[in-house]
DOKEKOL-593010 format. One record per residue (C-alpha): x, y, z; residue number from 1. Coordinates in steps of 0.5 Angstrom, whole numbers, plus 500, padded with zeros to 3 digits. Layout:
BEGIN
PT     x     y     z     n
PT     X     Y     Z   NUM
...
END
This chain:
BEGIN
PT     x     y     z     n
PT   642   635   400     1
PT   638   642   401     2
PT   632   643   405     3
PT   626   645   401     4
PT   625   651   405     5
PT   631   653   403     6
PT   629   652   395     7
PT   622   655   397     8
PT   625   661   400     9
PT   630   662   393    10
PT   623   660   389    11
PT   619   666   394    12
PT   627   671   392    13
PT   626   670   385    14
PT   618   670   384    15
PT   619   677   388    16
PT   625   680   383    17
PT   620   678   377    18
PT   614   681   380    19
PT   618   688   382    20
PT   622   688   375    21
PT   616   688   372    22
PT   612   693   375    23
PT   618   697   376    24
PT   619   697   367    25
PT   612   699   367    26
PT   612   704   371    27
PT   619   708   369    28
PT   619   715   372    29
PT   615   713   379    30
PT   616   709   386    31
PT   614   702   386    32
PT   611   700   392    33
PT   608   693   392    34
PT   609   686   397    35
PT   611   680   394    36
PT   609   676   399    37
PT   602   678   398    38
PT   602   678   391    39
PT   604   671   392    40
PT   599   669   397    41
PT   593   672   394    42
PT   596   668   387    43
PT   596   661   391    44
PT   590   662   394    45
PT   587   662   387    46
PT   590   656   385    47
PT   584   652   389    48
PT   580   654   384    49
PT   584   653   378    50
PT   585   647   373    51
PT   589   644   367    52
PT   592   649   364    53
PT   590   656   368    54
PT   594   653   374    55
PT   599   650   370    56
PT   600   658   368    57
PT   599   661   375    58
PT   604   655   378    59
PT   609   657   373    60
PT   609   665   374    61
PT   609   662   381    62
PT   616   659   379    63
PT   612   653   383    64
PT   612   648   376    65
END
């Protein structure tokens, strides 16, 4: 059985690649500087305040569904 920390840290590995792939096709001809853990953190925090179907859309952009 795996552990979940290991499943959170392969959804944590997946969200960032998402998060960088986008930005990255957004932004073709310049350097992409951005932290996934703090883009992710930030979007965690705000799921306190989300109901229906903002947190499940905010949770599935988080790979957290």
């Amino acid at each position: 059985m795996a552990s979940s920390s290991s499943s959170t840290a392969t959804d944590f590995e997946h969200f960032g690649q998402k998060v960088y792939s986008t930005v990255s096709q957004n932004n073709k001809d310049q350097n992409v500087f951005l932290s996934p853990a703090s883009i992710a953190l930030a979007m965690s925090m705000c799921t306190v305040g989300a109901r229906k179907e903002t947190l499940d859309q905010m949770l599935h952009a988080l790979d957290a569904s």
